[in-house]
N, C-alpha and C positions, 0 to 999 in steps of 0.2 A: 262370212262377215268378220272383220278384224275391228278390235275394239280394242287402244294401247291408250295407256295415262299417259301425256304428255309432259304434265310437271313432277314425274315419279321422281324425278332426283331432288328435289323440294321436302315432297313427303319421306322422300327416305330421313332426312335431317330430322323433322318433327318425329316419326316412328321410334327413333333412338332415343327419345324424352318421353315417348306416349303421349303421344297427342291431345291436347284439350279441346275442346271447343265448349264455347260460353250457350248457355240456356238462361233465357228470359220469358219473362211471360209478352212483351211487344217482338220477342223474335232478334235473332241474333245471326249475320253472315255470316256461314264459316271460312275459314283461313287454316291451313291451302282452300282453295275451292277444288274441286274437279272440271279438269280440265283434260278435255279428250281428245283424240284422234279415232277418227270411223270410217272405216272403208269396207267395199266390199255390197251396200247398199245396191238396189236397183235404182239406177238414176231417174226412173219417171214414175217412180210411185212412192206415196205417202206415207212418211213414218211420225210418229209422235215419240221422244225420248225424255224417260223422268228417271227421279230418283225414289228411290224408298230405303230405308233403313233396317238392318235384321241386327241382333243383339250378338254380340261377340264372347261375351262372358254372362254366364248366369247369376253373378250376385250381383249385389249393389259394394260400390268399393269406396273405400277411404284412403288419404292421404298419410303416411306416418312415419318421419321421420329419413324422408327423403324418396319413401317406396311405396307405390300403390299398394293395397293387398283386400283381400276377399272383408265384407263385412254386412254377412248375414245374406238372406237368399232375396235373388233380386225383383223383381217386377215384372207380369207377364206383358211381352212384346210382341205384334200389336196389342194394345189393349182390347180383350174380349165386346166384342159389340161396337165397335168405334171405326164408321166409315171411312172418318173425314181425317183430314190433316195427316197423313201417312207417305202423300206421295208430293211431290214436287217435280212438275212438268215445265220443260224448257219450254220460255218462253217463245219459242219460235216453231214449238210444234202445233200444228201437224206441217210438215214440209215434204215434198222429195226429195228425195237418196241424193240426188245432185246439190242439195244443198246443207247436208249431214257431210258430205265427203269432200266439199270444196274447204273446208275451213275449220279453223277448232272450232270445240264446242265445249265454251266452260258454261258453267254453274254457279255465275258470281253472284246474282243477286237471290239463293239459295238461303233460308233463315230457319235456326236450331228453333222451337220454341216449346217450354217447362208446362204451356198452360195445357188445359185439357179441353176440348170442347167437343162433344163427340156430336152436338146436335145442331152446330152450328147452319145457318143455310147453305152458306157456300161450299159447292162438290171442290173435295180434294184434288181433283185434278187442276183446279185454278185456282189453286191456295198459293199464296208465296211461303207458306212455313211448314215444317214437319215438324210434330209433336215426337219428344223426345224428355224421357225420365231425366232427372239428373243424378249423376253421381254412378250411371252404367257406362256400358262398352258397346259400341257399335259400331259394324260396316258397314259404307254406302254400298245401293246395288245400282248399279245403274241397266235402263231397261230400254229396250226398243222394241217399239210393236208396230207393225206394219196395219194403216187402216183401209180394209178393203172390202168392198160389198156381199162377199163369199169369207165370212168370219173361222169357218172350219179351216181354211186354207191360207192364211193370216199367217204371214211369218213374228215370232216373237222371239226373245231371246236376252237372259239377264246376266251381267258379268261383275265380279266383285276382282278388288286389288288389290290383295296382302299390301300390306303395310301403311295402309289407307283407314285403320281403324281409330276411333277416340271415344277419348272419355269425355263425357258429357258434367261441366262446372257449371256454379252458379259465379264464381270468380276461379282466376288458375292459379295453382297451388306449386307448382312446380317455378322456382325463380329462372332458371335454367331454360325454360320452354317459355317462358315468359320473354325472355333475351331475344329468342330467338325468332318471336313472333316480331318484336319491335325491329330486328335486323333484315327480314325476309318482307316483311309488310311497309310497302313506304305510307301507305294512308294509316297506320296504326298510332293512336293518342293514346299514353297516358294519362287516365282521370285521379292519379292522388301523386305524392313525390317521389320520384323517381330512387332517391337516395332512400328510402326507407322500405329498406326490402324485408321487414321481419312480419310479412304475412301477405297473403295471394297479393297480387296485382290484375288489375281490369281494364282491357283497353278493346277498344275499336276497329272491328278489321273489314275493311272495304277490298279493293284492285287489288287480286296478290299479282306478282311476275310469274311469270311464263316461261319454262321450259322444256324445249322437245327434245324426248329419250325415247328408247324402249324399257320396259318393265318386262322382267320377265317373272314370272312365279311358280308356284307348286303346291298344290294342297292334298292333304290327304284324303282318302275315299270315306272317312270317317266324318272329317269335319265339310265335303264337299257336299255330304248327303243332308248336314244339318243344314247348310245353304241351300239345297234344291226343297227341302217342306221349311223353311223357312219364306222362302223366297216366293213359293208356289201359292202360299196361304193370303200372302201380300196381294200378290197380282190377284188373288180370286176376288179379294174384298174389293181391289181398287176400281177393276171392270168389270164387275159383277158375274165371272164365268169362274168356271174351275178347269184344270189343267188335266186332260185325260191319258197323255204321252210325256214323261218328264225321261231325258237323259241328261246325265250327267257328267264332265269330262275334264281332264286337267289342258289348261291352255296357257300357250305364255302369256297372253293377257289377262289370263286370272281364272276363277273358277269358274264356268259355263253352265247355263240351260237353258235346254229347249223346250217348248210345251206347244203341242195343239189344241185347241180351243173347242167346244163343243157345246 
C-alpha cells in the first residue's frame, strides 16, 4: 500500500514558518488540510481512513521574539482515560479500496478543538473534531484499517509526513505565517485590520488548493519507534484492541506501521 501527501509542496511553504493551526473550543479547520494519494488497496474490500494526532515535542512552547522555544514540560497526549475526540474519520468511510484509490482524499472538513470532553455521548469515530492542547506540537497520523469479519486478519497500517507538523494557537503569532495562510488559502478572512500587524492575527480557513507531488522523507529509528507506541496506544483506545505485532520501517511516504489485531 502506497500512501503520498499530495499538497506536500504546500506544506513545505508553511513547515518553513512552523506551522500554526488555531484551537477553539466550537473547533477550528485546519489549513493545509491533508490531502492524500492511496494506492495499493484491495479494490473490493472495505476500509475506513482517519486521523489521530501524536505530540511532536514534549513541552508546552511560547512565542518570543520571532522564535518558538521550549516552555516548561508539556501535557500528557492522549489525555489519560479519554476515549473520545482523538480520532477523526473521513467522512466517507467505510468504502472500498476502489474508492480510496480512484481519487484524493483530503481532510477538509477536519476541526483542531482546545475543549475537553472525555464523557461526551458521541463515539470518537463520528466526531468532526480532535481534542488538541494548545500551545504543543503535533503530527497528524493518518490511518487505514481494513473492516473484515475475521478481525485477526484485518489489514491496518498508519503513516505520518515530516513536515506536516504544527503548533497548536489560540490566535497566530507568527505575521510571517500569517501572510501566508491569507496567500495559499483563498476562503481565509481577516477578523481585525489588516494594517495593524503589532500582535497575532486570526482568520478563517476553509478550501485550501490542491497540489500533486511526491514527498519523500526519512526518519530516524529513534524517533520512528516514538511514532510506532505512540501511534499504537492511539489506535488501541480508538478500537478498543491493542496491537500484538508492530513493525516499524522508513518509507518515502513517511514513517510506517503495521500491527495485527487480536
Amino acid at each position: 500500500v502506497g500512501i503520498s501527501l499530495s499538497n506536500s509542496s504546500t506544506w513545505r511553504k508553511f513547515s518553513r514558518q512552523n506551522t500554526e493551526m488555531i484551537v477553539t473550543k466550537v473547533g477550528r479547520r485546519m489549513f493545509p488540510t491533508l490531502s492524500l494519494d492511496i494506492q495499493g488497496l484491495d479494490p473490493a474490500k472495505k476500509y475506513e481512513v482517519y486521523v489521530t494526532l501524536m505530540l511532536a515535542d514534549r513541552h508546552t512552547l511560547k512565542y518570543q521574539r520571532g522564535v518558538w522555544l521550549p516552555n516548561g514540560q508539556g501535557e500528557v497526549y492522549p489525555p489519560p482515560g479519554c476515549t473520545v475526540g482523538l480520532a477523526y474519520v473521513h467522512p466517507d468511510s467505510p468504502a472500498p479500496g476502489k474508492h480510496w484509490t480512484r481519487q484524493e482524499v483530503a481532510f477538509m472538513r477536519l476541526k483542531l478543538t482546545n475543549k475537553l470532553d472525555c464523557f461526551a455521548s458521541e463515539p470518537a469515530r463520528n466526531g468532526t473534531m480532535i481534542f488538541a492542547y494548545s500551545m504543543h506540537k503535533y503530527l497528524p497520523v493518518v490511518h487505514i484499517r481494513e473492516l473484515a469479519k475475521n478481525d485477526a486478519a484485518a489489514f491496518y497500517t498508519a503513516v505520518t509526513f515530516p513536515g506536516t507538523e504544527f503548533i497548536t494557537v489560540t490566535a497566530y503569532q507568527n505575521p510571517e505565517l500569517t501572510d501566508l495562510k491569507i496567500q495559499f488559502n483563498p476562503y481565509a478572512k481577516g477578523i481585525r485590520n489588516q494594517g495593524d500587524r503589532s500582535g497575532p492575527l486570526l482568520i478563517d480557513s476553509f478550501r485550501p488548493p490542491c497540489r500533486l507531488c511526491t514527498s519523500s522523507s526519512s526518519s530516524s529509528s529513534s524517533s520512528n519507534s516514538s511514532f510506532i507506541q505512540q501511534c499504537s496506544k492511539v489506535f488501541s483506545r480508538f478500537v478498543g484492541t491493542t496491537c500484538s505485532r508492530i513493525t516499524g520501517a522508513d518509507a518515502q511516504s513517511g514513517a510506517v506501521m503495521g500491527c495485527r489485531r487480536y
